[in-house]
C-alpha angles and dihedrals in degrees: 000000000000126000094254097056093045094050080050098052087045091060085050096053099038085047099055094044090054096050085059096047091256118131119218113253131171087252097060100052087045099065084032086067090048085056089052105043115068103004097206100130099255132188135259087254095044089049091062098043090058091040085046090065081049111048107004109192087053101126127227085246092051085053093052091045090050096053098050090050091054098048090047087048086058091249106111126027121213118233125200117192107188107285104342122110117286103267120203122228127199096194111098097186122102109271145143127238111232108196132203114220096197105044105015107241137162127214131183112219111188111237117235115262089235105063098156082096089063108092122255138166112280104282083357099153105215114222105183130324132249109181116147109189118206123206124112131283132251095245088048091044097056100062121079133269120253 
């Protein structure tokens, strides 16, 4: 990434922390980049193993109080897929999880820009959605079963 485009994220990111009463600290960009970096949904504890070759003295705990602060400053979103453990995703825009049973991964699908076609309860006003889809994917799919 250039350094314009860097200076440019870190406003974003500056500017969203301080509009929910959240101050910018070296800790936070740090697990914000591991959001960023590779958006594949990971957990809390994945999270902090990738933070941890960054920025090696970051706690558990840091980790855990970033997070939360990213999700309340509307930059990372949580995602819960049934029992598993609450996985963290970067991308804003309206989209659904597909997730694959066999493997475990996670993929982002883009909503349409018209939902009204989507149901909903009779003058229900829709917020944000939150819909994970479970199947097997194509990757998964492909190889033969045992």
């Amino acid at each position: 990434m250039n350094s314009a485009a860097t200076n440019q994220n870190e406003r974003h990111l500056t500017e969203k922390l301080s509009t929910s009463g959240f101050r910018f600290t070296p800790q936070r960009r740090c697990v914000y980049d591991v959001l960023m970096h590779k958006r594949d949904h990971p957990t809390a504890d994945e999270v902090f193993m990738r933070a941890k070759r960054a920025m090696p003295e970051i706690s558990h705990a840091t980790v855990y109080n970033c997070l939360d602060a990213l999700v309340k400053s509307g930059l990372a979103r949580q995602v819960s897929l049934e029992r598993g453990a609450t996985r963290f995703c970067p991308n804003m825009e309206e989209h659904c999880h597909y997730y694959c049973d066999a493997c475990g991964e996670v993929f982002d699908v883009m909503m349409p820009a018209d939902t009204a076609s989507m149901p909903r309860p009779k003058g229900f006003k829709v917020d944000h959605y939150d819909i994970a889809v479970h199947g097997v994917c194509a990757e998964c799919a492909a190889k033969p079963k045992k």
